[in-house]
C-alpha positions in Angstrom: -166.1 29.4 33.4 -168.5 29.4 36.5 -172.1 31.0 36.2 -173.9 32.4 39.0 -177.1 30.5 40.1 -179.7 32.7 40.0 -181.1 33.8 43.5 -183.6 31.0 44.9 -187.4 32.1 45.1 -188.2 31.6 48.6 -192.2 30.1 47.9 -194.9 33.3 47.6 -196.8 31.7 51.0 -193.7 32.3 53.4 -193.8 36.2 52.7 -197.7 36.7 52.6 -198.5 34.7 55.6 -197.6 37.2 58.0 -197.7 40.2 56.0 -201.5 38.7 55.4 -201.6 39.1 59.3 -200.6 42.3 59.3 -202.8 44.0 56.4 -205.8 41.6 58.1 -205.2 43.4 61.6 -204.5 47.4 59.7 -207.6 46.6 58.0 -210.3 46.0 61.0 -208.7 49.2 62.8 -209.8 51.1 60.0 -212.6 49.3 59.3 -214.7 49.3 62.9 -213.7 53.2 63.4 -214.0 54.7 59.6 -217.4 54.4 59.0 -218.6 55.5 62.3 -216.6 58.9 63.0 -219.1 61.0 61.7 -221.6 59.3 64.3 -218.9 59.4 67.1 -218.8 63.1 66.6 -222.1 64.1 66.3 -223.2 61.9 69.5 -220.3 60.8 71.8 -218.4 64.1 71.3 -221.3 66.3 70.6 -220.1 68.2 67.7 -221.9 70.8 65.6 -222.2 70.4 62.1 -219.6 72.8 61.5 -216.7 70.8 63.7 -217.5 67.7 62.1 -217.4 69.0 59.0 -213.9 70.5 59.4 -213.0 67.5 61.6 -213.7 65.2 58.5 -211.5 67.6 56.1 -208.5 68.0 58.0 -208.2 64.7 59.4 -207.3 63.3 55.0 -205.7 66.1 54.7 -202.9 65.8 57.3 -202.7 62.5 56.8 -201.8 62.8 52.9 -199.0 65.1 54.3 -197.8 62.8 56.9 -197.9 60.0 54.9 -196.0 61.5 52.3 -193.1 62.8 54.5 -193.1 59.0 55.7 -193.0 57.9 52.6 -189.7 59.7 51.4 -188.0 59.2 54.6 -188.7 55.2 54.2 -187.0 54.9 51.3 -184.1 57.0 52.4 -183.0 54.7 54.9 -183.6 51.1 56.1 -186.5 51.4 58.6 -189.7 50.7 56.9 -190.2 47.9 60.0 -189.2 50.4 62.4 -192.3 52.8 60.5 -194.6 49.8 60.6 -193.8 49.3 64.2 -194.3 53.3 64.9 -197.1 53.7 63.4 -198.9 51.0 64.7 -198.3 52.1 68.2 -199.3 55.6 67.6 -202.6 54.3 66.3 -202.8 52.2 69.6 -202.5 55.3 71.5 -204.8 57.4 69.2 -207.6 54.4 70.2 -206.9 54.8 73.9 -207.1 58.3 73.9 -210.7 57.9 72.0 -211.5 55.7 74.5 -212.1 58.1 77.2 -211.8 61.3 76.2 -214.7 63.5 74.7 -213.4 66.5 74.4 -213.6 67.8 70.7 -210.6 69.9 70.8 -208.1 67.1 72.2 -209.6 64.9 69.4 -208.8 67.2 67.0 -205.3 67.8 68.2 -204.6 63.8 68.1 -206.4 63.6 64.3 -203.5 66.2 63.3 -201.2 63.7 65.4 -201.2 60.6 66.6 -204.1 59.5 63.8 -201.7 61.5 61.1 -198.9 59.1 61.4 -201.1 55.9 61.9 -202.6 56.1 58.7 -198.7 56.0 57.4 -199.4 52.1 58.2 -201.7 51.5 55.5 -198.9 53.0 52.3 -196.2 51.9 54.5 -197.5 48.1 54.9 -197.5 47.9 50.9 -193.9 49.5 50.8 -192.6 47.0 52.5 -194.4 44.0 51.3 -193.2 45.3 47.3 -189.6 44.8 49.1 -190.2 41.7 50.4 -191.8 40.0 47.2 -189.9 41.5 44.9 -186.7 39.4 46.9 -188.1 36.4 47.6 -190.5 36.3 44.4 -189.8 39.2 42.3 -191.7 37.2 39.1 -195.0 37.3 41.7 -195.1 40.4 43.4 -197.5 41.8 41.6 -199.8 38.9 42.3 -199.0 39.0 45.9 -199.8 42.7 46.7 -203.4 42.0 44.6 -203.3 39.5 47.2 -203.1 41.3 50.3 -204.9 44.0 48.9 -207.8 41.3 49.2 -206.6 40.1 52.7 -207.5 44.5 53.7 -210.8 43.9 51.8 -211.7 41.2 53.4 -211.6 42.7 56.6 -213.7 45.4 54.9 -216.2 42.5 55.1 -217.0 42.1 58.8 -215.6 45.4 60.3 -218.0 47.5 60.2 -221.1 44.9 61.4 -218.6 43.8 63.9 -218.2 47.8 64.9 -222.5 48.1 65.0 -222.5 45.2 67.2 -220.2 46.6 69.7 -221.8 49.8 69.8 -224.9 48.4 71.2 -223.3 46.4 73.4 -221.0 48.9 74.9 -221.3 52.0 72.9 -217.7 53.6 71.2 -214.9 52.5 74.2 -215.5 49.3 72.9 -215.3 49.9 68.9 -212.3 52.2 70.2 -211.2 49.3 72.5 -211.1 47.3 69.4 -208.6 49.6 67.3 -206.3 49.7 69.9 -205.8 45.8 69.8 -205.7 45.3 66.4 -203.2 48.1 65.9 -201.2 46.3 68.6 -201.5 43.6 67.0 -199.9 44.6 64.2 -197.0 46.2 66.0 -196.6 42.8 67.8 -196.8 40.8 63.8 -194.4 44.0 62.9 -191.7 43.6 66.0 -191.9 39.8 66.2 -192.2 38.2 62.7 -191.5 41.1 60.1 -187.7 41.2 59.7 -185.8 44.7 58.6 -185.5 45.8 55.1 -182.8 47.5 52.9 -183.5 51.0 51.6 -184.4 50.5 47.9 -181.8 50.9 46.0 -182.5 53.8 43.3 -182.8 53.6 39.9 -180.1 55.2 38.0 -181.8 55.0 34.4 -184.7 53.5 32.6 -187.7 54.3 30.7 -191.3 54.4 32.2 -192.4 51.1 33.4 -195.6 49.5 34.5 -194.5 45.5 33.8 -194.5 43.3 37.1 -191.1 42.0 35.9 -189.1 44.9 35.5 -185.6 45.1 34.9 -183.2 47.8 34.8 -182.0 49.0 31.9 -179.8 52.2 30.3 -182.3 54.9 28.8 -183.8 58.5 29.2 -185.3 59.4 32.3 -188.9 58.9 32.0 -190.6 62.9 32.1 -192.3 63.4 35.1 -195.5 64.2 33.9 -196.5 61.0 33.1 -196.1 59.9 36.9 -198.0 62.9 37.8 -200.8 62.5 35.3 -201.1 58.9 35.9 -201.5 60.0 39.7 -204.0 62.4 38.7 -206.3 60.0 36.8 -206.4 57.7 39.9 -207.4 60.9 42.0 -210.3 61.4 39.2 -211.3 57.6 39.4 -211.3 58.2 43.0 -214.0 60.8 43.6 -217.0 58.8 41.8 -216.1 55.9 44.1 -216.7 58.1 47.4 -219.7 60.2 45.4 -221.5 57.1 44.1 -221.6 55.5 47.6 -222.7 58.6 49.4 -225.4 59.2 46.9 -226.6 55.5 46.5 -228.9 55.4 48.9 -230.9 58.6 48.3 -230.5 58.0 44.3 -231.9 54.6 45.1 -235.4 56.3 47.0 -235.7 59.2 44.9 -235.4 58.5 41.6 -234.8 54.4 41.9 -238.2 54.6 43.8 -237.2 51.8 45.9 -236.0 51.2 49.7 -233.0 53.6 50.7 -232.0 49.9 53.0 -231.2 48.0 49.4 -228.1 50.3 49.1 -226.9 47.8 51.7 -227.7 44.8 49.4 -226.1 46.7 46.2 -223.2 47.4 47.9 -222.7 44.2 49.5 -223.1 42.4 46.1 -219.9 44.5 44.9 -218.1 43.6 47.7 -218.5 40.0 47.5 -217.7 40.5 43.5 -214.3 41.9 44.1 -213.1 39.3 46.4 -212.6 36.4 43.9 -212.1 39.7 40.9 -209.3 41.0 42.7 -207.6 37.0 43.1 -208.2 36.9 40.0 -206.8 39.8 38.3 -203.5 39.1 40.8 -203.0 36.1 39.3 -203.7 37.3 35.6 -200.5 39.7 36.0 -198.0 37.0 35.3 -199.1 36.9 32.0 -200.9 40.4 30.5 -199.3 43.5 31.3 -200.5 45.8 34.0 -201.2 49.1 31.7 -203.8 46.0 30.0 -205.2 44.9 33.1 -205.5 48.9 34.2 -207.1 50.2 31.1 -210.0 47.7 31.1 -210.7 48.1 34.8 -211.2 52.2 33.5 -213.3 51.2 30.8 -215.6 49.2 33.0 -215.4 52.0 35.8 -216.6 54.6 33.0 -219.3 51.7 31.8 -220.9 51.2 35.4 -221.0 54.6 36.2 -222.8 55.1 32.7 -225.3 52.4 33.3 -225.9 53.8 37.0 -226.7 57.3 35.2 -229.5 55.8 33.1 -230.7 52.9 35.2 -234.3 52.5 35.0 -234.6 50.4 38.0 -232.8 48.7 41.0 -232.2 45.4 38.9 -230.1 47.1 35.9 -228.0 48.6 39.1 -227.6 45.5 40.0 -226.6 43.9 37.2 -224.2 46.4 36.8 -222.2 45.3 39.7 -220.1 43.0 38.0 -218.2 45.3 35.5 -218.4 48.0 38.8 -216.3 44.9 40.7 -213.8 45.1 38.0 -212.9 48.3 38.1 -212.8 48.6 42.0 -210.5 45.3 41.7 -208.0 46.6 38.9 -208.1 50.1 40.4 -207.6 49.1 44.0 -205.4 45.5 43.8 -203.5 46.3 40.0 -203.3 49.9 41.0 -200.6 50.0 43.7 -198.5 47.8 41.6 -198.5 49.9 38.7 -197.4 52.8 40.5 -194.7 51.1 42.4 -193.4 50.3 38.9 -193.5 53.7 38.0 -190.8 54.2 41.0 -188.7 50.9 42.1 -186.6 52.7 43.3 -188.9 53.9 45.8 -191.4 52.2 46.8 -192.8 54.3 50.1 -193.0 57.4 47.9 -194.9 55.2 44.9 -197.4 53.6 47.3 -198.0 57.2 49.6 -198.4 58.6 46.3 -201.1 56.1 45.4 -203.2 55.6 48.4 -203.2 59.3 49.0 -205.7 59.6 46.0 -208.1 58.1 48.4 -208.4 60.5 50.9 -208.2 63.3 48.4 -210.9 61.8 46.2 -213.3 62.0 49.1 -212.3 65.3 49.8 -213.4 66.4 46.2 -216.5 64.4 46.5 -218.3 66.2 49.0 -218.6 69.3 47.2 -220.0 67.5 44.1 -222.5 65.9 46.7 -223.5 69.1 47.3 -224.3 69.8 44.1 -225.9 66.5 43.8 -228.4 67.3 46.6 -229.6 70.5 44.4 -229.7 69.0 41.1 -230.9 65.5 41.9 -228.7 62.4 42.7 -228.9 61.0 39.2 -226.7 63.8 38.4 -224.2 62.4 40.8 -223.6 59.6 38.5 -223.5 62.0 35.6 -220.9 63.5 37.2 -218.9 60.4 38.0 -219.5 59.1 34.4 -217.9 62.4 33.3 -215.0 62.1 36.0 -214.2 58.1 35.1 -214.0 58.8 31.6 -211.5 62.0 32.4 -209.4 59.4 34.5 -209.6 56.6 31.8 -208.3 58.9 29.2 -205.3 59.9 31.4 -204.5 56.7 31.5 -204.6 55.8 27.8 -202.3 58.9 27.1 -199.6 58.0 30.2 -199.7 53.8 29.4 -198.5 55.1 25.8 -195.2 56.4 27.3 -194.9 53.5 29.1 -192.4 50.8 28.2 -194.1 47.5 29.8 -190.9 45.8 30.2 -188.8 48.4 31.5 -188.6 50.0 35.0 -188.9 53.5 35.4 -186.8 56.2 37.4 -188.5 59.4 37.4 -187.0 63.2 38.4 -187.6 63.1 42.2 -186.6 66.6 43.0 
């Protein structure tokens, strides 16, 4: 009698290399135009408050419906590199188009558009590395997406002072400039190096999954609420990550009674935290299970956000960047995994499912920042506090239905 060898693991470097490309090049696109727009609108385009506001609504919005038609389409049939490909040139033309034109109406129109089906790149980039790793190292690809998730951060890094330099020196063609060539650059890493993919084949039957190593296996369907209620707690862990940021630096002078400008140091400590956190936490999921790894980046989320409510001064702020690291680096690197493994049989609709809890976190926040504004921006962290701890328990109730070393197939229609 002859066994089978088992399937030879290509080595984890071969697949991230240009897939580290790619997410490097998706992340500076976003990164030199995101944290500018509302400037870009007020000055370049000359936009009232009201436009800009509406602007900065719809834009998530359509996205998160783009993105999600995307995302069931890519896992229908085998063109998730034709997607990346797609995608990446409508964000090139998007860029162009910003270039020049000034016109708020025409922006608008290409938001609804060309920027719509763009931001598919982000969700559909993870898609297709989860394929990819799970063939060539299925017993690392959890590791690997925690690693390119640190690859986008990193871009994160230098974007936007990249983007402030460029303004002065040539004012938004240039920032826009920018996009366009690192979105083509992606569609060149996409056409060039990035081979085609199967569809996913679906899963027939399993219980609810969130283990790296999943395997299939005969079982009830998992109930659908658990995927939904696990997406909702991300959505609630989402908002106090967009509130705390917008209310840092006016928390930080009004009740800190320190310089509004130390935001930027606070927030620059967290981001060189999560760097090595999020490595980290990659390579812990080849031995703890994700639900672990997931629950305590909640508890610390709900911690920080609980110290930042009370802090008497900028240093205990500080301090509390380290557990605030380790949520952002379980949430955002350990996050898209666990979802995927909710769904392995479809990976574009797990991962547009995730990311879209980003845009409509922000969404939520600005309302509560509102409030925050009348009631003092302590209160925003009250909030948060009350919002993490919501998310957290969502989880704890879903991780319980899990089964961490089964995958999961879950009603789709």
């Amino acid at each position: 009698m002859t066994l089978a060898a088992p399937p030879r693991q290509r080595p984890l470097s071969r697949a991230l290399l240009p897939l580290g490309l790619m997410f490097f090049a998706v992340g500076i696109s976003v990164a030199v135009v995101f944290p500018f727009l509302s400037l870009f609108l007020s000055t370049a385009v000359h936009a009232d408050p009201v436009q800009v506001t509406v602007f900065l609504i719809a834009s998530p919005l359509t996205g998160v419906l783009v993105s999600s038609v995307v995302g069931r389409v890519s896992d229908r049939w085998p063109i998730r590199r034709k997607i990346l490909v797609g995608a990446a040139l409508f964000g090139v033309v998007g860029s162009l188009v910003a270039m020049f034109v000034r016109d708020y109406w025409v922006l608008f129109a290409l938001c609804m558009t060309a920027y719509a089906f763009a931001g598919s790149l982000f969700p559909q980039s993870f898609a297709y590395a989860r394929q990819i790793l799970e063939r060539d190292s299925p017993g690392q690809a959890a590791m690997g997406i925690s690693a390119l998730r640190t690859v986008f951060s990193l871009s994160w890094v230098g974007g936007p002072a990249l983007a402030a330099v460029l303004l002065d020196v040539g004012g938004f063609r240039l920032v826009y400039g920018l996009a366009a060539a690192t979105y083509a650059l992606a569609a060149l890493i996409a056409v060039v190096w990035l081979e085609e993919v199967e569809a996913p084949a679906p899963s027939k039957t399993a219980e609810p999954s969130a283990d790296a190593a999943a395997e299939p296996s005969a079982g009830p369907e998992g109930p659908r609420w658990v995927l939904w209620l696990t997406i909702v707690a991300f959505v609630l862990m989402q908002v106090p990550m967009t509130l705390g940021v917008q209310a840092l630096p006016l928390y930080i002078e009004q009740d800190l009674h320190s310089d509004a400008s130390r935001a930027g140091l606070i927030l620059g400590l967290c981001a060189a935290l999560e760097i090595p956190l999020m490595l980290g936490l990659g390579a812990l999921t080849t031995r703890f299970k994700l639900q672990t790894l997931i629950l305590i980046g909640g508890a610390c989320g709900t911690a920080y956000y609980a110290i930042a409510w009370v802090a008497p001064n900028l240093w205990v702020l500080a301090a509390g960047q380290v557990v605030n690291a380790l949520f952002i680096s379980a949430i955002s690197g350990v996050g898209i995994t666990y979802v995927q493994n909710l769904l392995p049989g479809q990976p574009g609709r797990a991962t547009t499912l995730y990311t879209n809890t980003f845009p409509i976190g922000s969404v939520v926040a600005g309302p509560l920042f509102g409030v925050a504004a009348h009631f003092g921006y302590r209160s925003a962290f009250g909030m948060s506090t009350a919002l993490m701890g919501a998310g957290f328990l969502l989880l704890v109730v879903t991780a319980m239905w899990v089964r961490p070393s089964r995958a999961a197939t879950y009603p789709t229609r």
